[in-house]
C-alpha positions in Angstrom: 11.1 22.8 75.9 13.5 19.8 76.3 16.9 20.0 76.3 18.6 17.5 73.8 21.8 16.3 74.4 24.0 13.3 73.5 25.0 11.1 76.2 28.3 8.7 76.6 27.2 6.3 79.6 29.9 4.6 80.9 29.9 2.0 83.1 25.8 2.8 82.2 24.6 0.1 84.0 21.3 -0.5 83.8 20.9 3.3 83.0 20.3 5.0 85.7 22.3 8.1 84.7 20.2 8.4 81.2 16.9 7.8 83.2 17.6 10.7 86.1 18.4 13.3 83.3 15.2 12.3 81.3 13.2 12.9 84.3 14.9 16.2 84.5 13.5 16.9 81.1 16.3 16.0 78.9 15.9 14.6 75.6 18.7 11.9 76.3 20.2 10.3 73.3 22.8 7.5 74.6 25.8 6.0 73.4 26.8 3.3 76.1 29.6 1.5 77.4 29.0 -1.5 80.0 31.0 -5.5 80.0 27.9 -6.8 82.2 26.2 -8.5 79.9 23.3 -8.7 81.8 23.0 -5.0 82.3 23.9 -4.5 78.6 20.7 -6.8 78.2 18.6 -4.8 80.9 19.6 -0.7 78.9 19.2 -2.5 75.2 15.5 -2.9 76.1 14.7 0.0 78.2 16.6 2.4 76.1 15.5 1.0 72.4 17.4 4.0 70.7 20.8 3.7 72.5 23.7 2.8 70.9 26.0 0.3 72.4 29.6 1.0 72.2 31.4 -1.6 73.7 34.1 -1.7 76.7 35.2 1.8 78.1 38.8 0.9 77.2 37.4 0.1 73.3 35.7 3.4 72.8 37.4 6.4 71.2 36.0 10.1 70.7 36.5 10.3 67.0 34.3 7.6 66.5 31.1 9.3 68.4 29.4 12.0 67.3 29.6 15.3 69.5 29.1 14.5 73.2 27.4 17.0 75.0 27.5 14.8 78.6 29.7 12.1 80.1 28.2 9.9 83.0 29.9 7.9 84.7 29.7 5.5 88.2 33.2 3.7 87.7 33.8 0.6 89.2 34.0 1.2 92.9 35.2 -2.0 95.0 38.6 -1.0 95.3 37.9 2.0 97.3 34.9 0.8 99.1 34.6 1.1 103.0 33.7 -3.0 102.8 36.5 -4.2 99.9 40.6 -4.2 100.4 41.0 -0.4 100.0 43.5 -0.5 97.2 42.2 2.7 95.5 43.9 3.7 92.4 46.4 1.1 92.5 43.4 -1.4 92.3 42.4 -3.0 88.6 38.9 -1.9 89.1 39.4 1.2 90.0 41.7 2.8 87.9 39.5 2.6 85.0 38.5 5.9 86.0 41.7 6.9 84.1 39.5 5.6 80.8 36.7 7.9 81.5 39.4 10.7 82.1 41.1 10.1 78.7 37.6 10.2 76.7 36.2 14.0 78.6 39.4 15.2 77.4 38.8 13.4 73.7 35.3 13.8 73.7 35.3 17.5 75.3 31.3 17.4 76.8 30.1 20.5 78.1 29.9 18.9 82.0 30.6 15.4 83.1 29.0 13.7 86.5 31.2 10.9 88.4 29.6 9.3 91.3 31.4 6.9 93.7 31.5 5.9 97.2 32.1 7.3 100.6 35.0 5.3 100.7 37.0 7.2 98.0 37.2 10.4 100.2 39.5 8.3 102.6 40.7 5.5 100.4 45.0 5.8 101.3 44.6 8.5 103.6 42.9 11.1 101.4 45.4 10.5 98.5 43.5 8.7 96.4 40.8 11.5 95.9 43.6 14.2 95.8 45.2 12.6 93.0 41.6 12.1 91.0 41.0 15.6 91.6 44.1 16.6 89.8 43.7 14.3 87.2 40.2 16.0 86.7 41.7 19.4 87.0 44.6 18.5 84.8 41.8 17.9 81.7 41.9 22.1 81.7 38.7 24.4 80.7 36.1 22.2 83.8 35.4 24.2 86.8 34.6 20.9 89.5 32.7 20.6 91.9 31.0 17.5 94.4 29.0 17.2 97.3 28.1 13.8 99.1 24.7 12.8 98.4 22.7 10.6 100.3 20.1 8.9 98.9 17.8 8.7 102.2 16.8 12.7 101.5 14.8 11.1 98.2 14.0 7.7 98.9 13.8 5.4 101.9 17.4 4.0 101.3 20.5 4.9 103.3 23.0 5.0 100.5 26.0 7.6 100.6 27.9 8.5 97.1 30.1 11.1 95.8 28.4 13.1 93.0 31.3 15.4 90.8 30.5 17.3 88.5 32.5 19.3 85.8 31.3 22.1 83.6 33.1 24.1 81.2 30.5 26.9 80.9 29.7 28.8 83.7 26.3 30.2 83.3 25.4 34.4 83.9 23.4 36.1 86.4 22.7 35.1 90.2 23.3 31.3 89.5 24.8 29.6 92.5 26.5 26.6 91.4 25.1 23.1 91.1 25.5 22.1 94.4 24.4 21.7 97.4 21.5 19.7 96.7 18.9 17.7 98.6 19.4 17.9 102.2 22.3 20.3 102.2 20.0 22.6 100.5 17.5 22.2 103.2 15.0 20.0 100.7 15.0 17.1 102.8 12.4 15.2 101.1 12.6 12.5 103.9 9.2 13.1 105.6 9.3 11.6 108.7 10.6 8.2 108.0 12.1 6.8 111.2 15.4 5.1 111.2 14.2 1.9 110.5 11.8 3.1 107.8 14.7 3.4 105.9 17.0 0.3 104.1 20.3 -0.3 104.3 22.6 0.2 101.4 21.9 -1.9 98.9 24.5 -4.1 97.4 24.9 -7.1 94.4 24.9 -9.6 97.2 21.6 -10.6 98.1 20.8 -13.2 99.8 18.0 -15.2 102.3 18.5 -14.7 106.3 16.3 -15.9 109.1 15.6 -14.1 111.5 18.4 -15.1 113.7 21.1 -13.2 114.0 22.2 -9.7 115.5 19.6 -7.1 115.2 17.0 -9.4 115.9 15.7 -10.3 119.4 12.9 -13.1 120.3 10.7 -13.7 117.8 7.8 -14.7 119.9 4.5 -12.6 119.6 6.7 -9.5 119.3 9.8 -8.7 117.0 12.4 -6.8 118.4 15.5 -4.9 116.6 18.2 -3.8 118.4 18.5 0.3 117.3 21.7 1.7 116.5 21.3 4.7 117.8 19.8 3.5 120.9 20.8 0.7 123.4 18.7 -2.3 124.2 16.4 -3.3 121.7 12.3 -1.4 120.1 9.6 -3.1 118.9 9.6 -3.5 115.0 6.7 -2.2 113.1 5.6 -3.4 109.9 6.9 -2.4 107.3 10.9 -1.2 108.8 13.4 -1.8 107.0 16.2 -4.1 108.8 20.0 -5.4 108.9 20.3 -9.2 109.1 23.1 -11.2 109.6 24.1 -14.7 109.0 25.5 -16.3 111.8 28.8 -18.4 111.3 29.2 -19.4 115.0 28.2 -18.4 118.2 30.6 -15.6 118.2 31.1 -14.3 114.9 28.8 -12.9 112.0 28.4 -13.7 108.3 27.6 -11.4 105.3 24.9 -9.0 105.9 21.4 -9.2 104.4 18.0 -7.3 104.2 14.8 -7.5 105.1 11.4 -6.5 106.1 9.3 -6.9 108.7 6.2 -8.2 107.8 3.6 -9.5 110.7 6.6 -9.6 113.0 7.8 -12.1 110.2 11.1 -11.4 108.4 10.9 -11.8 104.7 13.5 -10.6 101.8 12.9 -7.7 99.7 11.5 -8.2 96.6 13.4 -7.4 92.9 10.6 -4.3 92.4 11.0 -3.4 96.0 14.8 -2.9 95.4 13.9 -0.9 92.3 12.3 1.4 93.9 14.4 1.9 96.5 16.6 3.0 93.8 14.0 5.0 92.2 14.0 2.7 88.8 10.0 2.0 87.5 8.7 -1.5 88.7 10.2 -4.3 86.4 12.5 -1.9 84.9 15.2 -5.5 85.5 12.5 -7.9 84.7 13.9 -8.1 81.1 17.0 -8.0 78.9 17.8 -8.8 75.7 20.2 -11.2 74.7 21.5 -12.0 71.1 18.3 -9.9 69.6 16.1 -12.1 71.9 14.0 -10.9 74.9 14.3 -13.0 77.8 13.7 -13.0 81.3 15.7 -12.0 84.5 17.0 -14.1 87.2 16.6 -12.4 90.2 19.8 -13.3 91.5 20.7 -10.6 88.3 17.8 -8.2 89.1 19.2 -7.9 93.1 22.7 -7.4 91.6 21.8 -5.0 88.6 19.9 -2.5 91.1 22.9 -2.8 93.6 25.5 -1.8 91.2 22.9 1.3 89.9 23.2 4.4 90.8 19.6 6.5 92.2 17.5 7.9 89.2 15.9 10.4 91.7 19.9 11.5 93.1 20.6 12.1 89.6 17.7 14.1 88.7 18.4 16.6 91.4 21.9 17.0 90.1 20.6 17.2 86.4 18.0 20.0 87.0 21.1 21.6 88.5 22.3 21.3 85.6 19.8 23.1 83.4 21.6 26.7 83.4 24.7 25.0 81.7 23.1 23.9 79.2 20.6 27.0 78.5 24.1 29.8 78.5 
């Protein structure tokens, strides 16, 4: 038997949060708040009974019905490892504060936050001190988080923060919803070897060749230089691999991906990237716009799965969820 709940989605997306929970064997009813209209485009026709709700800072919880669960992957750059580091002083990031405001308007029974590595040490530490407060200052949520990595599910090395609050604690020998995945010791990894697995992905993709560090002489046998190991291994087809863009001799340009393919380097592909983020093939192929289905660049396809968080990541945490839910 399904659990139904209703879902506020913030910063949805392209639904990834509404998707994982599904697959846990929810019976997700969404009311969603996104300013990418391209993602807006990508959820209105995947999710054909969710309600659109506008900006975060628009949306108000007497205007929703009664909210059982609040998602929410606020916008990360100012705290990423790779942006300035402003944390909460950052534009971006404080938004966060919005999502706050509406779990103590909207009162859900548990609300998930994920985020990057980054925030942990973003200002020393402070930054996540002062979210936990403002999470713990909301009264009646017992917290807790765990960092995830998305390489124990799928072949993708991508670290996030998963919080969660709950404001029933369930009865019995329940344990707590985390750890999960690895920390748990179900490592569903196989053996994939380092490069096996692909780097983070991110909204900037773009072509490389296969010059550049990582890559050695591309004669009748591809190299890549390990980073665990020094010197450089023979590629096999299929790994997973870190380009970069040469600006000069000496210094390096934005990072890309690839895959080795025939000792060949060639980009990932849009359905590649979804399902290294655990999203169905084409899930990005379509959006609609102004009532109107059309068609997804993939320059928007690469950037919608980069900014998603991982459907399978969020399962794991949902099903953790179940007991909540059930007391």
């Amino acid at each position: 038997m399904s659990i139904k709940i209703n879902q506020l989605d913030l910063f949805s997306g392209i639904g990834g949060f509404h998707l994982g929970f599904e697959r846990a064997g929810y019976e997700v009813t969404s009311y969603f708040s996104e300013i990418d209209k391209h993602a807006v485009a990508v959820y209105q026709h995947k999710f054909k009974d969710a309600t659109y709700v506008g900006s975060v800072t628009d949306v108000r919880g007497a205007d929703l019905p009664n909210i059982d669960l609040i998602t929410f992957g606020s916008p990360c750059q100012d705290f990423s490892l790779a942006g300035k580091r402003k944390g909460m002083d950052g534009e971006r990031s404080s938004l966060i504060l919005e999502a706050i405001r509406l779990i103590t308007e909207c009162q859900p029974r548990a609300f998930v936050w994920e985020n990057v590595k980054g925030t942990f040490s973003s200002n020393d530490g402070e930054d996540f001190a002062a979210i936990l407060q403002a999470f713990s200052n909301i009264r009646g949520y017992r917290l807790e988080w765990q960092l995830l990595n998305t390489a124990w599910f799928l072949p993708q090395n991508r670290e996030r923060i998963y919080l969660v609050g709950y404001s029933t604690t369930p009865t019995g020998d329940w344990g707590g919803v985390f750890p999960v995945g690895e920390a748990s010791g179900e490592d569903n990894s196989d053996t994939r070897s380092e490069h096996q697995t692909a780097n983070t992905l991110t909204t900037r993709y773009f072509a490389s060749t296969s010059q550049g560090s990582y890559i050695g002489e591309c004669d009748e046998v591809l190299k890549i230089k390990s980073a665990n190991k020094k010197g450089y291994q023979e590629a096999e087809d299929g790994d997973a691999i870190r380009l970069y863009q040469p600006n000069s001799e000496t210094q390096r340009g934005r990072v890309g991906k690839g895959v080795v393919n025939q000792y060949r380097i060639r980009r990932l592909t849009p359905i590649e990237c979804e399902r290294l983020q655990g999203f169905p093939d084409n899930h990005t192929e379509y959006g609609i716009y102004d009532c109107e289905v059309k068609k997804m660049s993939n320059t928007q396809r690469y950037k919608q799965c980069g900014n998603a968080v991982t459907v399978d990541v969020v399962k794991a945490v949902a099903q953790q969820l179940i007991p909540i839910y059930n007391a």
